[in-house]
C-alpha positions, 0 to 999 in steps of 0.5 A: 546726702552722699558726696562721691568723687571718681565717678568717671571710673567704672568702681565709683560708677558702679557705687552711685548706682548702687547707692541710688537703688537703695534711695541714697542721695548722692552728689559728685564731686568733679572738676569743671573740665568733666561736668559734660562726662559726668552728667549722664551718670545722673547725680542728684547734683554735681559738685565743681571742685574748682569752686570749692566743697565747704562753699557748694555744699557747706560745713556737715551737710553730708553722711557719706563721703565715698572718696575713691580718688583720694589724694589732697582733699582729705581735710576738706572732704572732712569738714563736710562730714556729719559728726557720725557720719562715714567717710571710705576710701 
């Protein structure tokens, strides 16, 4: 599983649907004031960051995290990181 934040920009738009040709699961990372935006980009599931990353998707549940907003949440997007996993800004 893949955990992608931004992607109401066209770069991270562009990297889910590559990430989903190539048979990724992908999760989106959004505030709750874009989840109408972000549903027509098709995640496999959405991610409110209001409530939380480590309490939605818990501690290393994901191989990936594709971080093209970056800012604050660096450590907690890192809890949810496989030992092995990548993390990409």
């Amino acid at each position: 599983m893949s955990l992608m934040t931004g992607l109401s920009g066209e770069e991270s738009s562009a990297a889910l649907w590559l990430a989903k040709r190539r048979g990724a699961r992908v999760m989106s990372l959004t505030p709750s004031s874009k989840v109408d935006l972000k549903s027509d980009l098709v995640a496999q599931r959405l991610v409110i960051r209001d409530e939380g990353i480590v309490v939605s998707v818990g501690t290393e549940s994901t191989d990936l995290v594709l971080d093209n907003v970056a800012g604050d949440g660096f450590s907690i997007k890192l809890k949810v990181l496989r030992c092995g996993g990548r993390y990409t800004s």
